[in-house]
C-alpha positions in Angstrom: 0.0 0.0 0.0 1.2 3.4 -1.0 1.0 5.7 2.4 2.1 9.5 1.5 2.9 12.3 4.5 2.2 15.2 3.8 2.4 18.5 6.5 2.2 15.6 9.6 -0.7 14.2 7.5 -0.8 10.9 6.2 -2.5 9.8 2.8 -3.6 6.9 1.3 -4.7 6.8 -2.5 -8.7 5.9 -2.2 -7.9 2.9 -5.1 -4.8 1.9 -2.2 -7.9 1.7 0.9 -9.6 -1.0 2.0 -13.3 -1.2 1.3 -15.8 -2.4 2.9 -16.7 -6.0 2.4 -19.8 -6.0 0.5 -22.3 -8.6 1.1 -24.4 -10.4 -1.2 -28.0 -10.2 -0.9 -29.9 -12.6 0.7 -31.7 -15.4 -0.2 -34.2 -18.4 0.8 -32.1 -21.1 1.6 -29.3 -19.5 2.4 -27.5 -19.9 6.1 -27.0 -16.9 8.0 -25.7 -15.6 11.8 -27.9 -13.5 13.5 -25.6 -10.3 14.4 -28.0 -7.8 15.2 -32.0 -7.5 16.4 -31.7 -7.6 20.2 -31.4 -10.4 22.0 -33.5 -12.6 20.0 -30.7 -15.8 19.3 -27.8 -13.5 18.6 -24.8 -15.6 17.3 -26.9 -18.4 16.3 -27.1 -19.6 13.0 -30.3 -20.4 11.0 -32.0 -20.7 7.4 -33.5 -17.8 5.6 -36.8 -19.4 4.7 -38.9 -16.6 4.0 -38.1 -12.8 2.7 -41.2 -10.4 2.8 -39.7 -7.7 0.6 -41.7 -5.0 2.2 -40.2 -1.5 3.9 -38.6 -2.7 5.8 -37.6 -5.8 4.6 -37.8 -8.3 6.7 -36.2 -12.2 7.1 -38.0 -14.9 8.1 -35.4 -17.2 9.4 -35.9 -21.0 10.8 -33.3 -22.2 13.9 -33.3 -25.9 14.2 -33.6 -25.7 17.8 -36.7 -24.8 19.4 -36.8 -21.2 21.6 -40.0 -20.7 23.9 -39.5 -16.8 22.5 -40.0 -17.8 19.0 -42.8 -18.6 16.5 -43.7 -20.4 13.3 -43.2 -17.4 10.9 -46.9 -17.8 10.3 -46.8 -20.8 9.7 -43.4 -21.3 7.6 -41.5 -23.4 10.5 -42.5 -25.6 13.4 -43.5 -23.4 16.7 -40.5 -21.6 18.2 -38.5 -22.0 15.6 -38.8 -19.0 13.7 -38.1 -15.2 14.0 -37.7 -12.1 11.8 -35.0 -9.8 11.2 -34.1 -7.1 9.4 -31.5 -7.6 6.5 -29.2 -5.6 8.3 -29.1 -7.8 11.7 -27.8 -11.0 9.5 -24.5 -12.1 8.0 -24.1 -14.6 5.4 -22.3 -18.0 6.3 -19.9 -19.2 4.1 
């Protein structure tokens, strides 16, 4: 990387910066981490099994274990098994 000082100041050429690791959008099926949304099963890992593509958009996403907190999605997953979250609150797993 190409770091210039300049007056005390230090520069880096915006094609020499690291950007932001842009993530791909969601879909059903995919696996995801929940890192956002409160309290509701953050870290855990679930399926995206439903995506209401309203404002806000919102994720429905299944956990395979069951969570007295939880729901079905309306009826897209067994009872406590399912919660929604914003796009924002989930990471893709590889």
């Amino acid at each position: 990387m190409v770091e210039i000082l300049v007056d005390g100041v230090l520069y880096v050429p915006i094609n020499q910066q690291e950007q932001p690791h842009k993530q791909r959008r969601l879909m059903v099926g995919d696996f995801v981490k929940v890192v956002g949304g409160g309290f509701i099963r953050m870290g855990m890992c679930g399926e995206v099994v439903f995506i209401y593509d309203g404002r806000p958009k919102e994720i429905g996403v299944q956990f395979p274990s069951f969570n007295e907190v939880c729901h079905d999605l309306s009826g897209r997953t067994k009872p406590g098994h399912g919660w929604w979250y914003n796009e924002k609150d989930l990471e893709l797993v590889p």
